[in-house]
N, C-alpha and C positions, 0 to 999 in steps of 0.2 A: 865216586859219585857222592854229591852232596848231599847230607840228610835233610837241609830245608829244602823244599819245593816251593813254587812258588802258585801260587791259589788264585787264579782269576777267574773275578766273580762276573759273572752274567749280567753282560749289559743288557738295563734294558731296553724294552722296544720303543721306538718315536713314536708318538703320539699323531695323530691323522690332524691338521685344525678342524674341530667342528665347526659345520655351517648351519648357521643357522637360517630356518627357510621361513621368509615374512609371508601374511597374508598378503593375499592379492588386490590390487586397489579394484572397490567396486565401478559397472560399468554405470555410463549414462541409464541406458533402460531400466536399471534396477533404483539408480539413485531416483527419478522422476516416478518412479511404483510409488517408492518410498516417502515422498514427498505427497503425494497425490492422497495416500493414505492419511497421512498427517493433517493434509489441508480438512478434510471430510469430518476426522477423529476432531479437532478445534472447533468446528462448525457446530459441531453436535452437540459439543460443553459449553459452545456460546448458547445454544438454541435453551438446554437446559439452563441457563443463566438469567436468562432473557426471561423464561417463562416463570422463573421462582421471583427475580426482582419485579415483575409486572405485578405478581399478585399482590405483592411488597407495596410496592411502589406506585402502581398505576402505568397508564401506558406513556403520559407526557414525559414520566423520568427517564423512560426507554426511550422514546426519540433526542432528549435533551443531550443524552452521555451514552450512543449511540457506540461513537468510535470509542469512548472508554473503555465501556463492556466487550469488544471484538477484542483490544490490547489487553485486556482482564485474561481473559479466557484465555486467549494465546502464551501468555506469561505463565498461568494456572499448568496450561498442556506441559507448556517446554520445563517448568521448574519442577512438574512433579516426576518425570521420566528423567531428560537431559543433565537437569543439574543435581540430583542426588545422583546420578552416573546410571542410572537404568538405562535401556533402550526405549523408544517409541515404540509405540504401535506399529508403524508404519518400517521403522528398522526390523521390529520383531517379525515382519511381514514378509522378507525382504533377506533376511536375516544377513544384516549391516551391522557396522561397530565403528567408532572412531578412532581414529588413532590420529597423532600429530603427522607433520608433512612427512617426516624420514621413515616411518611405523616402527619409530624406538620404543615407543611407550605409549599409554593410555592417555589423555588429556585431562589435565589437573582440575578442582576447583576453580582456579582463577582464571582457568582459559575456559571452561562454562559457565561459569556467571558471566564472563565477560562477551560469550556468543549466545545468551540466553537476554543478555539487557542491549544487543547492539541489536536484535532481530525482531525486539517488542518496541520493549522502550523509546526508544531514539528515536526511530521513523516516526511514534506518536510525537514527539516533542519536536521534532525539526518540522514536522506539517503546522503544528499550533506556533510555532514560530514565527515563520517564512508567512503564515496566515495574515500574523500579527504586522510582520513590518510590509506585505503588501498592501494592507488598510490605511497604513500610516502615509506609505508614499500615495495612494489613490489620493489623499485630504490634502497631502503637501504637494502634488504636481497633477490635477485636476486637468489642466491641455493634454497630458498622454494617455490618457482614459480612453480606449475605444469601447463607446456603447453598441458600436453598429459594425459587422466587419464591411457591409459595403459602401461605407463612410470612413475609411481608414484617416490614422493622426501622421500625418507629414513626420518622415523623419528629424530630429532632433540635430542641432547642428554640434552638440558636446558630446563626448563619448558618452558620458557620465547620464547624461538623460536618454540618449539611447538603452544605455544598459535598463534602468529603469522601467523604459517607455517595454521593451520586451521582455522583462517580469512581470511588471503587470498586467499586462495582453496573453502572456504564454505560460500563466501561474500553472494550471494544470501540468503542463507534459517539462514546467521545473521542476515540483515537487518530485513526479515521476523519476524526475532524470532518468527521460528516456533513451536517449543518448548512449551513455554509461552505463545504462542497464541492458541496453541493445547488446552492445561488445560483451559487458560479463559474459549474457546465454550464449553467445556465437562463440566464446570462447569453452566456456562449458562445453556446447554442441561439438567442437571438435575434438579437444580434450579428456572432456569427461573427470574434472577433477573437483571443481569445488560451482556447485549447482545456486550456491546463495553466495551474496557478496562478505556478509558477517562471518560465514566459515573461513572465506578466502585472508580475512583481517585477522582472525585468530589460530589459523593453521589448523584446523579439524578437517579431515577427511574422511572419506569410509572406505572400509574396506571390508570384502567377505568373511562372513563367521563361518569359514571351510573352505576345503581345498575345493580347487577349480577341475575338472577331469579336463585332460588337454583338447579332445575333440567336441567339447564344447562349444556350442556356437555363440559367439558373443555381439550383441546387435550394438552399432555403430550409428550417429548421428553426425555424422563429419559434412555430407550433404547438407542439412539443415543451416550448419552454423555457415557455411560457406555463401549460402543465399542470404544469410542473416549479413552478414559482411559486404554482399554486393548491394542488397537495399539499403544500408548505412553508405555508403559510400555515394549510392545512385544520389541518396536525398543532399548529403553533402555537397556533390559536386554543382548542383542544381540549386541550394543555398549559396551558394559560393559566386555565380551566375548570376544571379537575382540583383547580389549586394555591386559584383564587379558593374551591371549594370545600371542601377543606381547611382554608382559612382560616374559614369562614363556620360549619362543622360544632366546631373548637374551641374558637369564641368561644361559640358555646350552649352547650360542656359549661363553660367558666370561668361563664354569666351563672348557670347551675344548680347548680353545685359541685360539680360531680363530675368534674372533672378530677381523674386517678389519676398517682402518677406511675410508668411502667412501666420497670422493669430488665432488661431484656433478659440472661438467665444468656450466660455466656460458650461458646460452641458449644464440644461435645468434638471437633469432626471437626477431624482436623489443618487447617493450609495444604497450600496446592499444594506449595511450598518441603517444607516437611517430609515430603508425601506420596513426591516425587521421591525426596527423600534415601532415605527405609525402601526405596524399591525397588531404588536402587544399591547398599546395602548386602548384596543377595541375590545375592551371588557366588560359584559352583561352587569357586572355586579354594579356598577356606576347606572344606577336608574336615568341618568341624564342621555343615554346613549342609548341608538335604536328602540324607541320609548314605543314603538308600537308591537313592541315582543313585549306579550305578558309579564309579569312575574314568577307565574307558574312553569311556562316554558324558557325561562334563563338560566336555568342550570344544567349543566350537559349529564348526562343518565348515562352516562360509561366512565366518566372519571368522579362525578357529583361531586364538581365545584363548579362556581362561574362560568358561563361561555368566553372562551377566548379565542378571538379570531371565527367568529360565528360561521355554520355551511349550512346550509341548508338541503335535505335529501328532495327529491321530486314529491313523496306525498306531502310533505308538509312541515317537517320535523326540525328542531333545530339543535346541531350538535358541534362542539370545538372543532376545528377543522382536522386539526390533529387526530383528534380521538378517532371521527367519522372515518376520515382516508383509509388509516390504519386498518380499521374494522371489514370494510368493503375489498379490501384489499385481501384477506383473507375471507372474509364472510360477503357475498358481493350479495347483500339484502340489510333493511331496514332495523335496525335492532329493536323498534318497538313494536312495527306492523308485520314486521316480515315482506315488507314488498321489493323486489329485487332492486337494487342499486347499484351501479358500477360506479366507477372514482371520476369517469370523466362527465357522469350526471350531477356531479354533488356542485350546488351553486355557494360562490361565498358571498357572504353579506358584509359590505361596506355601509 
């Protein structure tokens, strides 16, 4: 027998792969809690915004920079929670978290700044935009201006002023892009994945801060977005109808020849631009203007400067139009007399 032996050593065990188990993506019902929270919590920092710059500033700065101070405040909410990486209120509420689309990992700096300035920022700057070049085109193509909808402007025989002619007639539900915002929530509504369009652009979604217990009832919105998809489609198909008959009604008047071609005269009613302007131009401090208003009574007693755009209350009073509405609007009485006043009493003076 051999004096070596031979010594084997203990293999060891195989290792299991660890699974690693992700949060679970939050539901619609909790992402709109969540949201609804937040709307309320923004409101409340504007309102306290609103009420420190008024005493600042007077109340014409607050009507002036109106939508500034809403995009202030909403920026102020999201930068001081979202983008130092805290939770909201409304997540804390809720109790949500973000995580990128796969739940690999937390979302960096530069994916909340960059979901923090697409969901303030932007939409201010694409509204004062699209503002800007609907004015320009109103000045530069005057025949597609509809002042009256029961006066509509004859289709346009170039794509290019079509396009136009329904920008500036349908600036509202553009800016909106209601459309495209339709489909997001009806997608959202069945899905339940990304409830804003700015999260869906930078991959933030939420997901639960805990495990889920499996008999959980989880509330489901998939009806909603599904009706949201059949009124998109109903208004489509019935656009679509409109335009196919338009088209079917001008080719009979070319096969009959009687297509006219119509010039629409250039409307005498100013622009908005120029309306604003004549009414700034009606200011007390010019003694030459409304010369039967004292001098003692020409300066308005809520902002004490000149009257501009002068209103006059039922007893007698005279205050900037601005100033007054505002006031009644929340205080619906006289600021001097105290005699009751609502907005739709207050007379203005031209």
């Amino acid at each position: 027998m051999s004096d070596e032996t031979s010594i084997r050593k203990p293999s060891a065990p195989k290792r299991k792969p660890v699974r690693i188990e992700r949060l679970p993506y939050a539901g619609a019902a909790e992402i709109i809690r969540a949201n609804q929270k937040d709307h309320y919590f923004e409101s409340v920092l504007e309102q306290h915004l609103v009420t420190f710059l008024q005493k600042w500033k007077g109340v014409r700065f607050i009507h002036q920079y109106k939508e500034e101070l809403e995009t202030a405040s909403k920026f102020a909410y999201l930068g001081l929670c979202t983008l130092v990486g805290s939770k909201t209120l409304g997540e804390e509420y809720t109790n949500l978290m973000y995580t990128i689309r796969d739940r690999t990992a937390l979302p960096g700096v530069v994916r909340r700044f960059g979901y923090v300035l697409s969901n303030t920022l932007f939409p201010y700057l694409f509204v004062r935009y699209m503002g800007k070049l609907r004015a320009k085109l109103m000045r530069e193509y005057p025949h597609l201006v509809e002042y009256d909808e029961d006066d509509p402007v004859p289709n346009p025989d170039t794509w290019k002023e079509r396009v136009i002619k329904t920008f500036v007639n349908k600036f509202d539900k553009f800016t909106a892009l209601e459309g495209f915002t339709a489909i997001h929530l009806a997608i959202f509504y069945c899905y339940g994945s990304y409830y804003q369009l700015s999260k869906r652009i930078w991959g933030m979604r939420y997901v639960f801060g805990h495990r889920l217990d499996k008999n959980e009832p989880r509330i489901g919105y998939e009806m909603l977005g599904l009706l949201i998809f059949a009124r998109f489609a109903t208004s489509f198909v019935q656009t679509g109808r409109e335009y196919l008959g338009a088209l079917l009604e001008k080719s009979v008047e070319e096969k009959k020849d009687e297509k006219e071609v119509v010039h629409k005269k250039q409307s005498k009613i100013p622009f908005i631009e120029d309306t604003e302007e004549t009414e700034e131009e009606i200011n007390l401090e010019d003694p030459r203007q409304l010369k039967f208003i004292p001098e003692a009574s020409r300066a308005c007693t809520l902002c004490l400067s000149y009257i501009s755009a002068p209103a006059c209350t039922p007893c007698g009073h005279f205050f900037c139009w601005d100033c007054i509405s505002e006031w009644v609007r929340e205080k619906p009485e006289c600021p001097l007399c105290r005699q009751g006043v609502r907005e739709q009493n207050l007379l203005p003076i031209r």
